[in-house]
C-alpha positions, 0 to 999 in steps of 0.5 A: 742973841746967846752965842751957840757953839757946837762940838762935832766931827762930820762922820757922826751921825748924832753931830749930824742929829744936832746940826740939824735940829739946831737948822729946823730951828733956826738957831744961828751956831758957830759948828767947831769941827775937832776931828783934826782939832786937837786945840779944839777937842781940849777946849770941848773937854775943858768946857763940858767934862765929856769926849765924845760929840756933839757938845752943845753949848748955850752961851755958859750953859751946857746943854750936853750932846744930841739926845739932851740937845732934843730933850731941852728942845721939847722943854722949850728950855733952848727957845728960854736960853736963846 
């Protein structure tokens, strides 16, 4: 099974969005909370390029935030890289 990790903060709402997607699904994920995380936040950067959250990631592959995270859902893209 791919590794899923998860880039989120709790008070938003497109973290949120992800997470549960993610649940719906089934999909087992590893939820890395950097609001006080500033290790964590530098390796979200590092990995995707971005700052804001969520960032999805599929094993190596960035699936970007929440709305590329639904759009690579409705592709059958997730349950191919799973």
């Amino acid at each position: 099974m791919t590794k899923v990790d998860v880039y989120t903060k709790p008070w938003c709402p497109y973290s949120g969005r992800a997470v549960n997607l993610l649940r719906r699904r089934g999909i087992e994920f590893n939820e890395i909370n950097i609001t006080e995380d500033s290790i964590g936040q530098n390796e979200m950067r590092k990995r995707s390029g971005r700052l804001t959250v969520p960032q999805v990631f599929f094993g190596h592959v960035h699936i970007g935030g929440s709305d590329e995270l639904f759009v690579a859902d409705k592709s059958g893209l997730l349950t191919k890289l799973l």
